[in-house]
C-alpha positions as CSV (number, residue, x, y, z in Angstrom):
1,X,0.0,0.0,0.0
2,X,2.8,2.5,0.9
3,X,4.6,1.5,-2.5
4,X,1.5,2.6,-4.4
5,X,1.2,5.3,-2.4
6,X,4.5,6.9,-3.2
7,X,4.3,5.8,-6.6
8,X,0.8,8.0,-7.9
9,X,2.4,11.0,-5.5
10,X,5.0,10.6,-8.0
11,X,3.2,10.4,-11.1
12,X,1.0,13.2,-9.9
13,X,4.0,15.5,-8.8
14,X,5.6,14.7,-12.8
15,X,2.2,15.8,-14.0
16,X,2.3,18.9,-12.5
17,X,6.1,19.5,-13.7
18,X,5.2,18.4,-17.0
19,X,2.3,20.3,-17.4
20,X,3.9,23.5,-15.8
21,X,6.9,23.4,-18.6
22,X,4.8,22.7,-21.4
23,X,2.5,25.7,-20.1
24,X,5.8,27.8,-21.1
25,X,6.1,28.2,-24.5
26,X,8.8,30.9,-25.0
27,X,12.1,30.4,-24.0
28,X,13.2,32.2,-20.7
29,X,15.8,33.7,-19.4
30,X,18.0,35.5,-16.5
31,X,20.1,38.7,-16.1
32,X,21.7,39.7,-12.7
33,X,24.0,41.9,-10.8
34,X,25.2,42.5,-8.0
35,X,25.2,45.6,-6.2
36,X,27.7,45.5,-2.9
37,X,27.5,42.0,-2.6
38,X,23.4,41.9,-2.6
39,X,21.6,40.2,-5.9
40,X,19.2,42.1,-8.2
41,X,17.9,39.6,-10.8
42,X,15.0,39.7,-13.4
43,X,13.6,36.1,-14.8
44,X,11.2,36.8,-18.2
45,X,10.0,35.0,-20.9
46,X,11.2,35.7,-24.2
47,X,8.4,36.1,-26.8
48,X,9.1,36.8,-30.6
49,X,8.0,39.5,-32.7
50,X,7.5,36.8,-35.8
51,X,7.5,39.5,-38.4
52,X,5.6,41.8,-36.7
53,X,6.9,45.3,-35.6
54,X,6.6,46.0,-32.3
55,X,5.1,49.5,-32.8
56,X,2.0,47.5,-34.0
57,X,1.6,45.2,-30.6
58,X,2.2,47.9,-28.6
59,X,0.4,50.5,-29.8
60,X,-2.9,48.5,-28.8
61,X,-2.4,49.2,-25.5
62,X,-4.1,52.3,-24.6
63,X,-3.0,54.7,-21.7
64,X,-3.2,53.2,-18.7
65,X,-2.7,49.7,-20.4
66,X,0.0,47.0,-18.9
67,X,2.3,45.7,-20.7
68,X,4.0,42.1,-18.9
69,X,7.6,42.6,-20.4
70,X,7.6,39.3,-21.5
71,X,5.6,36.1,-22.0
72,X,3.7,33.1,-19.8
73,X,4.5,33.7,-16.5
74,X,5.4,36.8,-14.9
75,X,8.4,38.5,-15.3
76,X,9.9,38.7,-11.9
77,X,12.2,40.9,-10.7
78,X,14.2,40.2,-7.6
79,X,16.4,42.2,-5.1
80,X,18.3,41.3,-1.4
81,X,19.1,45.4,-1.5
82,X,16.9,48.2,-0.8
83,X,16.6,50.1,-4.3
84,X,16.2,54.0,-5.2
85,X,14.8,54.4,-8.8
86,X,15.0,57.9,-8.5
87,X,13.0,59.3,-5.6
88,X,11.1,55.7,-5.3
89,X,12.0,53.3,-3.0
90,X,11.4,49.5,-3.9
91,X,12.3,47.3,-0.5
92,X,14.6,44.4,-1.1
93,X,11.9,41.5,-2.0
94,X,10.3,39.6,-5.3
95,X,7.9,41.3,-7.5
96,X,6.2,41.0,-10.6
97,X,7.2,43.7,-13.4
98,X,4.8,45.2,-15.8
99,X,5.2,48.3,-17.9
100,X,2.2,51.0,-18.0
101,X,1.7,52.9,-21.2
102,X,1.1,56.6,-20.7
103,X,0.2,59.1,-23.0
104,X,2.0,59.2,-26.3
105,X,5.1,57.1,-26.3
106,X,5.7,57.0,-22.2
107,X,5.8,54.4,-20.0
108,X,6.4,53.7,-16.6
109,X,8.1,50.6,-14.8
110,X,5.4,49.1,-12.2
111,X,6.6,46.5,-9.5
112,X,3.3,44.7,-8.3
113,X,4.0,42.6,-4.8
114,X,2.3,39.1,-6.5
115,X,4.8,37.4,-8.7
116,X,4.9,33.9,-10.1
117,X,0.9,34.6,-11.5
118,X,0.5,34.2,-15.6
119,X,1.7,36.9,-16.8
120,X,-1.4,38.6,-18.2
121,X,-3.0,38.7,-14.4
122,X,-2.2,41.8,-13.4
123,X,-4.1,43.6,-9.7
124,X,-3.7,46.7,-9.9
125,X,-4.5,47.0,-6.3
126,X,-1.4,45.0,-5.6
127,X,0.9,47.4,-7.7
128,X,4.0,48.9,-4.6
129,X,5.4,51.2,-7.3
130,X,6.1,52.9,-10.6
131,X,9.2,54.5,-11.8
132,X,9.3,56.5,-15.6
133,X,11.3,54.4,-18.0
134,X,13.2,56.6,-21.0
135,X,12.3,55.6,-24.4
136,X,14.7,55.6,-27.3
137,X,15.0,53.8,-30.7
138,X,17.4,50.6,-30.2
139,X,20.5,51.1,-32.5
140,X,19.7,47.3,-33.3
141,X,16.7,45.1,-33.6
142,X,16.2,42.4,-31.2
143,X,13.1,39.8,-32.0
144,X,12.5,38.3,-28.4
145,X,12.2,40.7,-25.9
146,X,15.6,41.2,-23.8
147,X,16.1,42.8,-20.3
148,X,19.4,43.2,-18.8
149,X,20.9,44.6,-16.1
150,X,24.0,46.3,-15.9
151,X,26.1,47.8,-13.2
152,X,25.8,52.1,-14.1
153,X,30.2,52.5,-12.6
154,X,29.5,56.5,-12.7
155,X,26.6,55.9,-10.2
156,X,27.5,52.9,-8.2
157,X,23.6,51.4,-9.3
158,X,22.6,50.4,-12.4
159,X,20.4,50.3,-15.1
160,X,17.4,48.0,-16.4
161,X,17.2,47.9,-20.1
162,X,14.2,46.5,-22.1
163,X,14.6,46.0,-25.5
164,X,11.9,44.7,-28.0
165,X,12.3,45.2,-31.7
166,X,13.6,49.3,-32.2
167,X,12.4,49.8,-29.1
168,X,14.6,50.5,-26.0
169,X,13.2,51.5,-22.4
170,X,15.4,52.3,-19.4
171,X,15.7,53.3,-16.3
172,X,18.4,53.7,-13.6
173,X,18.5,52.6,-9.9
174,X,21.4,52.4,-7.0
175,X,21.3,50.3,-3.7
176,X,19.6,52.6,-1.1
């Protein structure tokens, strides 16, 4: 009895692997830093344009809109530092990141306290802060999505880059 016990526990935790992995159907990927010996990471999923031009996707969204910076589950950003994004404070923790469009071609960065949801559920409600991200045409075209972070020298921070197609979105931070 204990042998078939263990045995559909098994089969039913493979399930759930299986089913989770198949559930993710862009590739994903990882950038981190670290910023005095403290980890800031971002885990995304990579979608691709597929001939499309990002100006076309994104220019559904209307103001106000989320964008999930990536694809299946949530992007989630991590940090074991306190972080200053300007004047905004994000506490050392996991989040979710989204990106709100605003009016013509602005957008902000939003870190939401739920992570690991699909990435189209966003709450709103849930949302711990928003910091503007600069827009600029890419000198390059990337089709999947890419975020990186990089250590900013002149600063002592650094700086999260988003990149889809021409479009390039940044913004800086440092450890508080």
């Amino acid at each position: 009895m204990r042998r078939l016990l263990t045995a559909v526990l098994a089969l039913g935790l493979l399930t759930l692997t299986v089913e989770s992995a198949l559930a993710q159907r862009n590739a994903r990927a990882t950038t981190q830093i670290s910023l005095g010996g403290k980890m800031v990471s971002v885990e995304y999923g990579r979608p691709t344009l597929k001939g499309r031009k990002v100006s076309e996707l994104l220019d559904q969204l209307k103001p106000g809109d989320f964008w999930r910076l990536g694809a299946d589950k949530s992007t989630t950003f991590s940090t074991a530092v306190d972080l200053e994004f300007g004047d905004v404070s994000v506490p050392s923790g996991e989040y979710s990141l989204w990106a709100r469009r605003g009016e013509g071609d602005s957008w902000k960065l939003v870190f939401n306290k739920q992570h690991g949801q699909w990435g189209t559920q966003h709450d709103a409600s849930q949302d711990l802060a928003s910091v503007p991200l600069k827009v600029t045409k890419a000198s390059s075209s990337d089709e999947m999505v890419t975020i990186n972070l990089t250590l900013a020298k002149a600063s002592g921070g650094g700086v999260i880059t988003i990149q889809w197609g021409d479009m390039k979105m940044t913004a800086s931070f440092k450890a508080k």
